[in-house]
SEFI-906226 format. One record per atom (N, C-alpha, C, CB): z negated, x negated, y. Coordinates in steps of 0.001 Angstrom, whole numbers, padded with zeros to 6 digits, always signed. Each point is the difference from the previous one (the first is absolute). Glycine has a CB too. Example, Ala and Ser with C-alpha at 12.3 -4.5 7.8 and 13.67 -1.06 7.14 Angstrom:
BEGIN
-007800-013190-005690
+000000+000890+001190
+000000-000900+001200
-001246+001892-001173
+001966-001542+002223
-000060-000820+001190
-000730+000770+001090
+002145-001184-000628
# end
This chain:
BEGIN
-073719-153882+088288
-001366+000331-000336
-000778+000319+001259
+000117-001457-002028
-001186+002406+001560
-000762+000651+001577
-001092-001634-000114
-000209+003941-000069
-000127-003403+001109
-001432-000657+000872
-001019-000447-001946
-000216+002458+003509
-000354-001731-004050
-000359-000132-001413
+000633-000109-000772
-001150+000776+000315
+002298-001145-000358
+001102-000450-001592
+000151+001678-000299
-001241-002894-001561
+001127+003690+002575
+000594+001288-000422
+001599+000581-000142
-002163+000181+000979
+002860-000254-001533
+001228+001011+000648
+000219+001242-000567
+001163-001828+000482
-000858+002407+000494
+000556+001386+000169
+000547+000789-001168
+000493-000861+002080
-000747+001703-002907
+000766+000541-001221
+000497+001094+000483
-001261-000810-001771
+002669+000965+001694
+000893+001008+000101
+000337+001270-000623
+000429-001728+000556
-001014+001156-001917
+000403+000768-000833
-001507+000581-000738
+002600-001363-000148
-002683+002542-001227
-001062+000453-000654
+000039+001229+000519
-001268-001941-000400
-000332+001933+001636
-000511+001220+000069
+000519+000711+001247
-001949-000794-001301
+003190+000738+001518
+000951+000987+001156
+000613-001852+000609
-002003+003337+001097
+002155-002519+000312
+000524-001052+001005
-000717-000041+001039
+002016+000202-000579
-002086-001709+000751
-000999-000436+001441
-000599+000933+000810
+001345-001654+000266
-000357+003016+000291
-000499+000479+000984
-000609+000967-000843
+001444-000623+001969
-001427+000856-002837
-000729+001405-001297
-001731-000535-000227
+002843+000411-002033
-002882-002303+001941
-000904-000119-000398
-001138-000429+001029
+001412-000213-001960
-000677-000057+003051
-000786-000159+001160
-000880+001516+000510
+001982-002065+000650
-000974+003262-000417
-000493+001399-000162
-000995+000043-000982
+002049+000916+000622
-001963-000842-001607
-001233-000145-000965
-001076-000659+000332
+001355+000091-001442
-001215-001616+001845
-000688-001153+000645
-000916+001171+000712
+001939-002400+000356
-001205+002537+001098
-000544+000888+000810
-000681+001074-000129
+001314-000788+000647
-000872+001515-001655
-000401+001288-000462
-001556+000089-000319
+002385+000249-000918
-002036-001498-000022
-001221-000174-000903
-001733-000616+001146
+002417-000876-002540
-001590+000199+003575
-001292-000893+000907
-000319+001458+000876
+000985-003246+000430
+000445+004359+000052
-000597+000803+000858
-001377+000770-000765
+002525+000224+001290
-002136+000001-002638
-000893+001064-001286
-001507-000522+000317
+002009+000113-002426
-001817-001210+002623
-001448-001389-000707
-000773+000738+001328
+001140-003365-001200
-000687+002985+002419
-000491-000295+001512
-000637+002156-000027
+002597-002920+001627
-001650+003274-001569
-000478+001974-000319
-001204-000317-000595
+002327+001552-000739
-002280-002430-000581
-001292+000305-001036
-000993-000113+000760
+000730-000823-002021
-000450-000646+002613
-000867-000649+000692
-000821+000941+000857
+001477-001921-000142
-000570+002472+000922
-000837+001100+001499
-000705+000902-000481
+001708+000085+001581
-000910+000457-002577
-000834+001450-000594
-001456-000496-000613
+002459+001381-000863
-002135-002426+000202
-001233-000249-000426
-001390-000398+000841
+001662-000475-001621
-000477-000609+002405
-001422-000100+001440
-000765+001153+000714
+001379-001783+000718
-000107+002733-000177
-000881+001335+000104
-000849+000511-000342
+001104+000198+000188
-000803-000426-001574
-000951+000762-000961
-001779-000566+000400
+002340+000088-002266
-001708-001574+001890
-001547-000755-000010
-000586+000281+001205
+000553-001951-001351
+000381+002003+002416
-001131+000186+001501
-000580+001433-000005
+001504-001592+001742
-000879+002306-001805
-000465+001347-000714
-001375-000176-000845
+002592+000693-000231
-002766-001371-000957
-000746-000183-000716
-001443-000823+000789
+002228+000219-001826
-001850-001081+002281
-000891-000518+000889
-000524+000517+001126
+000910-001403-000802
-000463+002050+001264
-000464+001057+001449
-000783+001195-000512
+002267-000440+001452
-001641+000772-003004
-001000+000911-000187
-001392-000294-000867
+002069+001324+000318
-001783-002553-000974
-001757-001102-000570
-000757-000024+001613
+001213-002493-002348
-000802+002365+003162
-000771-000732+000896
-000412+001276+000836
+001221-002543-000029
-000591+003803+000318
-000242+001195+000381
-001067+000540-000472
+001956+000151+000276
-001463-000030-001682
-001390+000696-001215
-001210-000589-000204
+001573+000612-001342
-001273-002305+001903
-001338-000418-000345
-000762-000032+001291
+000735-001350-002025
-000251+001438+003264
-000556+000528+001206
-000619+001354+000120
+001552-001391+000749
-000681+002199-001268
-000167+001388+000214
-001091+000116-001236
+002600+000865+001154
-002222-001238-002608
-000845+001135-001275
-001029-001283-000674
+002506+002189-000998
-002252-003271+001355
-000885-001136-000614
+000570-000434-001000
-001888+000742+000590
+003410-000461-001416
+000676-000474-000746
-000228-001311-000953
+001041+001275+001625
-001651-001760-002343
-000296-000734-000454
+001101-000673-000646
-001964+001023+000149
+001529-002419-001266
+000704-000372-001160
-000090+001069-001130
-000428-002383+000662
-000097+003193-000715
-000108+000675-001137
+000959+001272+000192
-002458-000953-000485
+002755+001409+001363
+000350+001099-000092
+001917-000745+000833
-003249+002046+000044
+003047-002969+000161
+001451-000233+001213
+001580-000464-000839
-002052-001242+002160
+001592+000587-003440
+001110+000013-001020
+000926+001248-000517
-001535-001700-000584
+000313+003059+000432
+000298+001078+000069
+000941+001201+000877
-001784-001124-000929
+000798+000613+001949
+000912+000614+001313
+001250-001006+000303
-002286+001105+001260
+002785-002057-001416
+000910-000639+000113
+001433+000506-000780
-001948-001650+000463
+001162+001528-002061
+001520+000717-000694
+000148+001487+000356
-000114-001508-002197
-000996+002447+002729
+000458+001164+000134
+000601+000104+001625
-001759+000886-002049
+001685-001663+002976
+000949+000144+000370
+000977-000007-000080
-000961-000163+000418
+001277-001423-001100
+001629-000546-000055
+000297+000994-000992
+000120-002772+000458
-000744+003720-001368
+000821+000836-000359
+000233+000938+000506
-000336-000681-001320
-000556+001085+002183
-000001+001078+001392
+001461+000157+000858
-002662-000816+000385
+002307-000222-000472
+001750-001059+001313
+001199-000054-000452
-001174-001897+000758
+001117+001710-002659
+001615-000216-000587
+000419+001643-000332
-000332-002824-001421
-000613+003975+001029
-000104+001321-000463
+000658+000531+001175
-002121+000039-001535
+001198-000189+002998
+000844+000876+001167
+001460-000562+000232
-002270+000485+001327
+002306-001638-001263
+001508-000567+000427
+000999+000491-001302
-000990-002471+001487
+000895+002296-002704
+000435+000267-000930
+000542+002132+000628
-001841-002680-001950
+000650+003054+001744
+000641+001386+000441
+000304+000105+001541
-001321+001122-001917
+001215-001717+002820
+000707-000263+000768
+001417-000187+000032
-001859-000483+000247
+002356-000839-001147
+001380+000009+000084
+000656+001191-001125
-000163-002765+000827
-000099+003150-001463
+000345+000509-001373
+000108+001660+000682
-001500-002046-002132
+000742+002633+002402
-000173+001207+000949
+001285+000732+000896
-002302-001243+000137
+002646+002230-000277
+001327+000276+000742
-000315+001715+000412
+001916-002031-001591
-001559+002454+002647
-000193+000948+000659
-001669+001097-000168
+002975-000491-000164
-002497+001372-000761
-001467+000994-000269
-001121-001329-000337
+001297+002724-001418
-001191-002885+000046
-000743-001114-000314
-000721-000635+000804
+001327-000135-001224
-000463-000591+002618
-000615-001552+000451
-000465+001440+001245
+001872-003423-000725
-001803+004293+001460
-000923+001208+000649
-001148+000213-000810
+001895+001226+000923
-001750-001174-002320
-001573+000166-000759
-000653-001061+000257
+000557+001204-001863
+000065-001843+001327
-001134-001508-000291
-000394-000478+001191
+001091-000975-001971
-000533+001501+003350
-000800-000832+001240
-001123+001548+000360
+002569-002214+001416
-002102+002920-001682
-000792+001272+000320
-001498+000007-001115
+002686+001506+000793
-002433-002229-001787
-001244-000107-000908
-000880-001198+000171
+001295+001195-001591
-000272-002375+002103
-000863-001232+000858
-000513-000039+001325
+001233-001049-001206
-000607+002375+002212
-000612+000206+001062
-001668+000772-000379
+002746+000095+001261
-002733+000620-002661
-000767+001047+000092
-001336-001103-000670
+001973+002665-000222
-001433-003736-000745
-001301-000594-000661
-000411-000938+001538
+000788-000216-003314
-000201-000659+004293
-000124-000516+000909
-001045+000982+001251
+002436-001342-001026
-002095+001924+000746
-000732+001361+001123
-001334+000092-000787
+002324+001839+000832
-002769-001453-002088
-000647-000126-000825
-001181-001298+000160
+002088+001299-001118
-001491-002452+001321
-000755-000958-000349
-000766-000399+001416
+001623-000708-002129
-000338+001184+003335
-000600-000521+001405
-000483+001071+001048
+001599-001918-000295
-001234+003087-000543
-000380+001469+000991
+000897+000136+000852
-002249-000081+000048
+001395+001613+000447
+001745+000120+000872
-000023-000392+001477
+000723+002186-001383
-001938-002785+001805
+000240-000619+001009
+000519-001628+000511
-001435+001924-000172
+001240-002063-000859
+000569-001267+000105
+001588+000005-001260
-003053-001242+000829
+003100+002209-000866
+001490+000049-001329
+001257+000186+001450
-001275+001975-003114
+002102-003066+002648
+001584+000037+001137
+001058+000238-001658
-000536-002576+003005
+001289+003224-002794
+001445+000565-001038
+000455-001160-000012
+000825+002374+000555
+000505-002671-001670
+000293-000836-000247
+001220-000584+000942
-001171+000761-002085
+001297+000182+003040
+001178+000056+001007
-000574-001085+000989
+000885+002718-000226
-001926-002570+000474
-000567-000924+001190
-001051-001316-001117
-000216+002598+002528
+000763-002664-003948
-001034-001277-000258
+001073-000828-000707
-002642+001139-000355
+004050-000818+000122
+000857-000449-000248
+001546-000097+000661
-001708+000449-001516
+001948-001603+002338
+001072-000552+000412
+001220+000921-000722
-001281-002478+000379
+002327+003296-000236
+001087+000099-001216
+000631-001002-000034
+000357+002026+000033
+000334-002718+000993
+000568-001462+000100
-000453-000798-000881
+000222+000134+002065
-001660-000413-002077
-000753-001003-000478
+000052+000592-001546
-001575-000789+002339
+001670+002238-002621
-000500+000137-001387
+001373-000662-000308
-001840+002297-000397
+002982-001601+000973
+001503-000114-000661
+000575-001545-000349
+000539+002232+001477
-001441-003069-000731
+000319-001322-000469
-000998-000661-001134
+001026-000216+002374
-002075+000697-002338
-001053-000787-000849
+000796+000786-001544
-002921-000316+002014
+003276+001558-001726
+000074+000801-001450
+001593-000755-000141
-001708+002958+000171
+002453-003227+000459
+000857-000930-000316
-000333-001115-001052
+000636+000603+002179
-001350-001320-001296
-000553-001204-000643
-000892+000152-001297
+000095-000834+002308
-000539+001915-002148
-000708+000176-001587
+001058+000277-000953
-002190+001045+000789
+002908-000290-000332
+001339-000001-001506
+000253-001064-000308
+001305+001622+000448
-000675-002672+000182
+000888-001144+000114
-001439-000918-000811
+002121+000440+002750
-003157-000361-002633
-001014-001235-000593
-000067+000822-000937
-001430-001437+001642
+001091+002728-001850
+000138+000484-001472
+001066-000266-001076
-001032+001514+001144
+002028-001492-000567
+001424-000242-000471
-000153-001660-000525
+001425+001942+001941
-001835-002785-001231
+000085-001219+000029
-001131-000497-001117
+000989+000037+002566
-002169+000496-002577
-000853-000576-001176
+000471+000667-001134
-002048-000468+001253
+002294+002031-001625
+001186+000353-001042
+000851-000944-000506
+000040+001822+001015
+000835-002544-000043
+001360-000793-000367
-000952-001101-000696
+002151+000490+002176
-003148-001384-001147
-000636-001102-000791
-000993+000116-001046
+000444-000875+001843
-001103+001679-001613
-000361+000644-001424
+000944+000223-001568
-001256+001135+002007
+001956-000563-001613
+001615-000011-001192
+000696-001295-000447
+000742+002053+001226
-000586-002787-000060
+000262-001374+000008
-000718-000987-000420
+000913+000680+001378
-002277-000335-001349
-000984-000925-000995
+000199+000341-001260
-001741-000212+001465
+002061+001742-001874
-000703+000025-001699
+001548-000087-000836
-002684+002023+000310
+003772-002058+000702
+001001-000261-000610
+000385-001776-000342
+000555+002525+001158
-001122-003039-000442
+000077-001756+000418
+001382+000001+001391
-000662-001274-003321
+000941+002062+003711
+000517+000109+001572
+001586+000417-000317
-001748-002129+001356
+002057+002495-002623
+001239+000090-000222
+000501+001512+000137
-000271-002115-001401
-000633+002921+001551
+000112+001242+000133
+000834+000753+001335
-002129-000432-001427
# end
């Protein structure tokens, strides 16, 4: 018996080293959720505290601007990863053009100099893999985990 009157089952759902991988699998999924999501929130918070410096942002209007970002944030990454050659050339060529739009063109930098590729190629990593991962637990809830 372990340390808690536990022992070890061999048998069921694969073998030890199948379910430890899983084990693992499953804590690396959690910890991804975890970051992406933190991101998100500091994101979210840098820009409450921006807007309410900069535009006077209130309670009334900041619930608002909150979900339209985070839907702002899941929409670009979403066509971000999803996007493949012509396509993902449009869609930065139409976000350079609303960005230019909003900040003018003297202060507008392309997306070449406001985005890392390194940095995109790992975050857009990580957004599949947490997408992937609330999918699986999502499925896994409405099935009762047997799915």
């Amino acid at each position: 018996m372990g340390k808690h009157g536990n022992v070890p089952q061999f048998g069921g759902g694969g073998n030890l080293i199948q379910r430890t991988e899983q084990r693992l699998r499953a804590e690396f999924d959690a910890k991804e959720r975890f970051i992406t999501d933190f991101l998100l929130q500091v994101g979210c918070d840098a820009f409450l505290i921006a807007a309410a410096d900069v535009f006077q942002l209130g309670q009334g209007r900041a619930e608002k601007a909150i979900r339209a970002y985070k839907s702002t944030v899941m929409e670009m990454m979403e066509r971000i990863v999803d996007f493949k050659g012509k396509d993902m050339d449009y869609y930065w060529d139409t976000l350079d053009r609303r960005i230019r739009q909003i900040v003018g063109d003297r202060n507008f930098a392309p997306r070449e100099e406001r985005y890392d590729e390194t940095g995109m190629a790992v975050f857009c990593e990580l957004f599949i893999r947490t997408a992937k991962a609330i999918k699986e637990a999502n499925l896994a809830g409405k099935d009762g985990g047997t799915g």
